[in-house]
Each structure stands twice: as structure tokens, then as C-alpha cells.
ZAKE-493127 format. One line per field, with one value per residue (C-alpha): x, y negated, z. Coordinates in Angstrom, 3 decimals. Layout:
BEGIN
u = X  ...
v = Y  ...
w = Z  ...
This chain:
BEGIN
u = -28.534  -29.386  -32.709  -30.798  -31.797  -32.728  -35.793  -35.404  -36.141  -39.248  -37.844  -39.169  -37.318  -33.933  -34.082  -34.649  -32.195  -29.441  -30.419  -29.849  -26.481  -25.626  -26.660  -24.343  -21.532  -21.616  -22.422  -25.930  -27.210  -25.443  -25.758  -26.730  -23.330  -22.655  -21.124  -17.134  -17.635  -19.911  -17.161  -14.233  -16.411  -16.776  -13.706  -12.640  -14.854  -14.317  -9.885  -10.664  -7.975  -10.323  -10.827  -14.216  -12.221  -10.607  -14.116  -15.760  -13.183  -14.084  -17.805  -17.269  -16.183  -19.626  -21.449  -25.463  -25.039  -23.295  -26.264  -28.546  -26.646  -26.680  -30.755  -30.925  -29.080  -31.064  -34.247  -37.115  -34.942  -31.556  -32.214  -30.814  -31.090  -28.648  -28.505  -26.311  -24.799  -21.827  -20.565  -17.800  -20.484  -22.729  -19.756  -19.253  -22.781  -23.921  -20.730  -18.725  -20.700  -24.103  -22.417  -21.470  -24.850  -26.693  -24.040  -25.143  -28.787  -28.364  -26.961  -29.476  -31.976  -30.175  -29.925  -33.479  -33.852  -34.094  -34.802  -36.894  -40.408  -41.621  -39.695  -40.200  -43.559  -42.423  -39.136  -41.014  -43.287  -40.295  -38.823  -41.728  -41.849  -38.551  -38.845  -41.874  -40.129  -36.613  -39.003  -40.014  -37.025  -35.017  -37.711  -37.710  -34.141  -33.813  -35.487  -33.121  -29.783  -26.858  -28.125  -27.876  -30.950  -28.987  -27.830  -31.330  -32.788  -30.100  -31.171  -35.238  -33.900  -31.944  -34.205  -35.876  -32.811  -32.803  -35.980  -34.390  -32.030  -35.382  -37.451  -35.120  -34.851  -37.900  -38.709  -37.219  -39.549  -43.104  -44.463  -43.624  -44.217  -48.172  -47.768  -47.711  -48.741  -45.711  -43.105  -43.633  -43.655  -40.483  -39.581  -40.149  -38.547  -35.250  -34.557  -33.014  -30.237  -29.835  -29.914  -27.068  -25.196  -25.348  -24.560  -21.407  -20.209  -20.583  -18.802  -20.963  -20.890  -22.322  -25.400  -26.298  -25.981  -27.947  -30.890  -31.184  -30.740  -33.206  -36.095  -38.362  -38.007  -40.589  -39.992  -36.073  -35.047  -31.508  -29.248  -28.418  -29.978  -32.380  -30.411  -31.542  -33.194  -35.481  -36.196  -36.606  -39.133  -40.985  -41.124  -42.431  -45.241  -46.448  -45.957  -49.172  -47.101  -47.322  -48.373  -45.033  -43.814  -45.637  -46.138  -47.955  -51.345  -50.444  -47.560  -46.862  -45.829  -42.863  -39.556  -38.411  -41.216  -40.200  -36.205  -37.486  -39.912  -43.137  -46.269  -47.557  -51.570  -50.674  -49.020  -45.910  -47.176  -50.042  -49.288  -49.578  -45.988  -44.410  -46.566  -45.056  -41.417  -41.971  -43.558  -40.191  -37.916  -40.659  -40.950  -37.440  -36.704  -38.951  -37.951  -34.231
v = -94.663  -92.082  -93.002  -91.883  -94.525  -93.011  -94.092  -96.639  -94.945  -96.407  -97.699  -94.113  -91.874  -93.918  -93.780  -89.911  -89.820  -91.474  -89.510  -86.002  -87.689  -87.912  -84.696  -83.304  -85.308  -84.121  -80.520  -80.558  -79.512  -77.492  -77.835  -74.515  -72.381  -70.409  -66.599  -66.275  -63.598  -65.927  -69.033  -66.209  -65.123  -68.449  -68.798  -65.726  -66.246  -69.768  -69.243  -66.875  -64.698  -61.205  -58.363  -56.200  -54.231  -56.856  -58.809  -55.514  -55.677  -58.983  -57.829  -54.774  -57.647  -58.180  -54.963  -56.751  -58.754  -55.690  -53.510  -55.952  -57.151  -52.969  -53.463  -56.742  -55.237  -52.082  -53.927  -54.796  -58.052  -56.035  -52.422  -50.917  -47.422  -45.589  -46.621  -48.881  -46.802  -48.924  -52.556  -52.479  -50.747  -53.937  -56.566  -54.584  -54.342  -57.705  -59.555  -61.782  -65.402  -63.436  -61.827  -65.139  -66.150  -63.107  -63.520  -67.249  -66.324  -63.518  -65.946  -68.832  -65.837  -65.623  -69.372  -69.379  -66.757  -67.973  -66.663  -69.049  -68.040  -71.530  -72.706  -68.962  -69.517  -72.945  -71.427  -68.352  -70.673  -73.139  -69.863  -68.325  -71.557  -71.646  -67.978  -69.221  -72.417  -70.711  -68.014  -69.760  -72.184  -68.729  -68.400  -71.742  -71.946  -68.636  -70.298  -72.991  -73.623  -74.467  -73.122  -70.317  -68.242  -66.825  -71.073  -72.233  -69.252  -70.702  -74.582  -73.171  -71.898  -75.189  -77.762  -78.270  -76.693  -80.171  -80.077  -77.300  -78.833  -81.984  -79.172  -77.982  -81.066  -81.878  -78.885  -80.698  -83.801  -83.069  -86.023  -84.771  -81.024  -82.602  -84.243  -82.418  -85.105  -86.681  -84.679  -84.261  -87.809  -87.650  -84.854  -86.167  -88.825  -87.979  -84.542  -85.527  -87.070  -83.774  -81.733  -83.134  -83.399  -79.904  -78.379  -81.327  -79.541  -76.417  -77.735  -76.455  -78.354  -81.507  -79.970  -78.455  -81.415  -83.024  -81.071  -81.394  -84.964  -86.005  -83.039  -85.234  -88.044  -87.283  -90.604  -89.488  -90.546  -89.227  -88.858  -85.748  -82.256  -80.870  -79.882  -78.041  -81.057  -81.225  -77.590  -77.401  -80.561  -78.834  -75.551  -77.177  -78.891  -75.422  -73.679  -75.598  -75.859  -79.817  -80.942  -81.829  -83.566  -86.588  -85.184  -86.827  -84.890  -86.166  -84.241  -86.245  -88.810  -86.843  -86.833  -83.390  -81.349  -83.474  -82.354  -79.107  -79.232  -77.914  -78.396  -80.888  -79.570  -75.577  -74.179  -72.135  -69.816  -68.625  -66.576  -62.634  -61.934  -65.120  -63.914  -60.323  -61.782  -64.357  -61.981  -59.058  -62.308  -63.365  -59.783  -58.953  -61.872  -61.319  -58.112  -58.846
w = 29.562  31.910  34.329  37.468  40.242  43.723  45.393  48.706  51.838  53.963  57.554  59.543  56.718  56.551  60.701  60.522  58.113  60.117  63.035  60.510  59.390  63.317  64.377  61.490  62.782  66.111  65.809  67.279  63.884  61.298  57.954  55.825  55.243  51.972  53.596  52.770  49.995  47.901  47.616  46.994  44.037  42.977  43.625  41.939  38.385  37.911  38.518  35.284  36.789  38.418  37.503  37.871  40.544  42.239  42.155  43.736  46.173  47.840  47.822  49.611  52.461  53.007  53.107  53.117  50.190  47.932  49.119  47.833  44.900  43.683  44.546  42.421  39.168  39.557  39.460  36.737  35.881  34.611  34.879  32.484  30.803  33.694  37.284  38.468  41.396  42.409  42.569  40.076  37.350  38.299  37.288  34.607  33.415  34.074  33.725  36.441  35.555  36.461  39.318  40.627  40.434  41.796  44.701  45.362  44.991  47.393  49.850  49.384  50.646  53.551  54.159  54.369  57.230  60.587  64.369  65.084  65.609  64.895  61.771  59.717  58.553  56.769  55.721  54.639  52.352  51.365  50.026  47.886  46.432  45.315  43.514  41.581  40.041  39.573  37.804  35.464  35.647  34.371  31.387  29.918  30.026  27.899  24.999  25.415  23.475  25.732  28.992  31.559  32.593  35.734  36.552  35.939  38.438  40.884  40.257  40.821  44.020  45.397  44.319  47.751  49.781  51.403  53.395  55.716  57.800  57.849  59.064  61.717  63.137  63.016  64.979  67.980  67.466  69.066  67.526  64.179  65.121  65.695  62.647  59.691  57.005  58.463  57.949  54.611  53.609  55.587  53.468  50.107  51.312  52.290  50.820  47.815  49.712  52.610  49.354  47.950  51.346  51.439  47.224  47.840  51.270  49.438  46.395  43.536  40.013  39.366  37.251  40.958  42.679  39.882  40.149  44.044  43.520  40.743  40.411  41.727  39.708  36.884  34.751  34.275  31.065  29.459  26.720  25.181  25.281  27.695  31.610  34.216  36.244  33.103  33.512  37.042  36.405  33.483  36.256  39.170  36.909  35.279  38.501  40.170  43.649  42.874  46.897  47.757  44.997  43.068  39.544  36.576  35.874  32.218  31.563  28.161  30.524  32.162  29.569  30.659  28.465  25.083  26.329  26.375  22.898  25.150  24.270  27.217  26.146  27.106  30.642  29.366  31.787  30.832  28.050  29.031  27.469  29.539  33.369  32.940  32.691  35.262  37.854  36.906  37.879  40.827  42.453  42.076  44.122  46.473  47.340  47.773
């Protein structure tokens, strides 16, 4: 049986929480929005009925993320021997499932951009800690039967997603503004739940909505082989960005690494073959 139970809300984060849920309903705060051409390629792949040209078609829709998308194929992480030098060469190359992907990672960058001088530094640092799990969340999960290096980048990238609308809000709180310590308790609190209010209005699979659901829940126990919430978990553990979420400093005691077969005595990471292939996948990301 599958250790899946969410963890109660104190009285201040199910209060905040309500007050998010309101704010939702009545348009005063928006929840994060995936851009049209990313759901018509999801769309698109998942119908099984496109075509590399008709796929480059609805890209060329939105001219940003195809400029990017050519800058993503062409660099460390998928370059290949010849330049990529046009969209329909990048389906080609890469195929329409990592397409999709790139697509949705492309927009989650966007997601976290705002014009708001006060929430881009925490956005800003939300985001780079995003690229260094779904680094090495893309890694683990290529030495891993039965999963997706490209769908384990995007769960890396989502995990946290729901602390952004928390943070928005929040920005309109001055006693929580003052109060960093706060806010994230709030955070860790209540994220889970925002994060799956958002992957469910977006209408990504259940694995998604799985990871932004359970990642922080370290004593997870399932059946069957290794997902992507254990590899996300395994990620944020090695990654040392631990402050926001309340990991084990015995990681023999979190079920994700046995899922996975890693040694809980040695950091996956610190091999000098697995940094150079987390840092192509890190600075690639970073520069998008």
C-alpha cells in the first residue's frame, strides 16, 4: 500500500490557504498559465496524430519559445554533430516526446519571470533551485529502467511550482513580507496542495501531479518500481538545497534511494563523470 497521506495544515497555513483558494476564485490572483503553443503540443504528441511539420507549424505560433527551443537543442545537452538550424530539424532530431518536454520546460521558465521588482529575487532563487534538482533528477533517471530523462528534468522543475502563487500573495501581506521565517513555514506548509491546484488546471498526468504532491514526504513508502517522486526525493537530498524541505540527514531512512538502488553512504553527485553531465543539463538551463 502506497504511503500517500498528506500532512494536516497548522491553523495560520489552512487560513492562508483559504484566503489563496479565494483570491483564485475571484480573479484577484491568477494562477500560473501554461502559453497556447505548449498545450497544442501536448496536445498534438499525446493525439499521436502530427507530423514534424505540422508540429513545427504550431511552434512557429510563438516565435520566443521556438527561438529558444533551436538554442536548447543546439546546446551542450543535445548538440549534435551538425547544427540544428530550424524547428522541424529539432523534432526531427530529438523526437516529438522530448519536444513536448523541452516546450513545457521552456514555458515553466517563463512562469517564473515576473515584473515585480520585489518578488524576482525569490523567484530568481526558486528557479535556480529547480535546475539543480531537475539536473540531477534527469541523471538518476537515465540509469533507471522505465523512466524518462526529459519527464524527470520536467518533475525537478515543478516540484516547488506551488510556492509561487504563496509568494505572490504573500507579497501583499506586510506582516509576512517582515517575516521571512514565516513564510516559509507557510510554504512548506501549503505548497503541496497550490502545486497540485495548478499541474490539475493545467491538466498534466498524474505522475506530475504526483511529484508536486508528495516530494516532500521523505518516509513515502510504495509498491512497484522506482517513480519520479522517488527521484525528485533522492535529487533534492544530493543536491544540498535541503532548507526548505525537512530531509533525513540519514538517508538510509528515506525509501526513495533503496527504489532507486543508491548507495545512501556516497552523494551520486560527486563523481567527476556525474558533475560534468549535471552542470551540461544545469548551464543549459540556465541559459535558456
Amino acid at each position: 500500500m502506497a504511503n500517500n497521506e498528506k500532512f494536516s495544515m497548522s491553523d495560520k497555513a489552512q487560513q492562508f490557504y483559504n484566503q489563496l483558494r479565494k483570491a483564485v476564485e475571484t480573479d484577484q490572483l491568477t494562477l500560473p498559465t501554461l502559453p497556447e503553443v505548449a498545450i497544442k503540443i501536448r496536445e498534438a504528441v499525446d493525439s499521436q496524430d502530427n507530423s514534424a511539420e505540422q508540429m513545427a507549424e504550431i511552434l512557429s505560433q510563438d516565435p520566443s519559445i521556438s527561438t529558444r527551443l533551436l538554442q536548447l537543442a543546439n546546446s551542450p545537452l543535445y548538440r549534435a554533430r551538425a547544427e540544428i538550424d530550424s524547428i522541424q530539424m529539432a523534432i526531427t532530431r530529438l523526437g516529438t516526446r522530448v519536444v513536448r518536454d523541452l516546450v513545457l520546460t521552456l514555458a515553466l521558465r517563463q512562469i517564473y519571470q515576473t515584473s515585480s521588482d520585489s518578488l524576482t529575487r525569490q523567484f530568481k532563487e526558486l528557479w535556480l533551485t529547480s535546475v539543480e534538482v531537475a539536473a540531477i533528477c534527469r541523471l538518476l533517471a537515465s540509469q533507471q529502467q522505465g523512466l524518462e530523462a526529459e519527464q524527470a528534468l520536467l518533475a525537478g522543475l515543478i516540484h516547488n511550482i506551488g510556492a509561487l502563487p504563496i509568494i505572490q500573495l504573500a507579497d501583499k501581506d506586510p506582516d509576512l513580507v517582515n517575516n521571512a521565517n514565516e513564510l516559509q513555514s507557510i510554504i512548506c506548509e501549503i505548497q503541496n496542495e497550490v502545486g497540485n491546484l495548478i499541474l490539475s488546471f493545467w491538466n498534466l498526468p498524474a505522475h506530475l501531479i504526483n511529484v508536486v504532491s508528495m516530494w516532500n514526504n521523505f518516509s513515502r513508502c510504495h509498491e512497484g518500481d522506482a517513480d519520479y517522486v522517488d527521484i525528485v526525493q533522492a535529487a533534492i537530498a544530493q543536491s544540498g538545497h535541503t532548507s526548505y524541505a525537512n530531509i533525513p540527514g540519514d538517508w538510509s531512512q528515506i525509501p526513495a534511494f533503496d527504489k532507486l538502488s543508491l548507495d545512501t553512504n556516497i552523494n551520486f553527485i560527486e563523481s567527476d563523470e556525474n558533475k560534468i553531465r549535471i552542470d551540461k543539463t544545469r548551464q543549459s538551463l540556465i541559459s535558456i
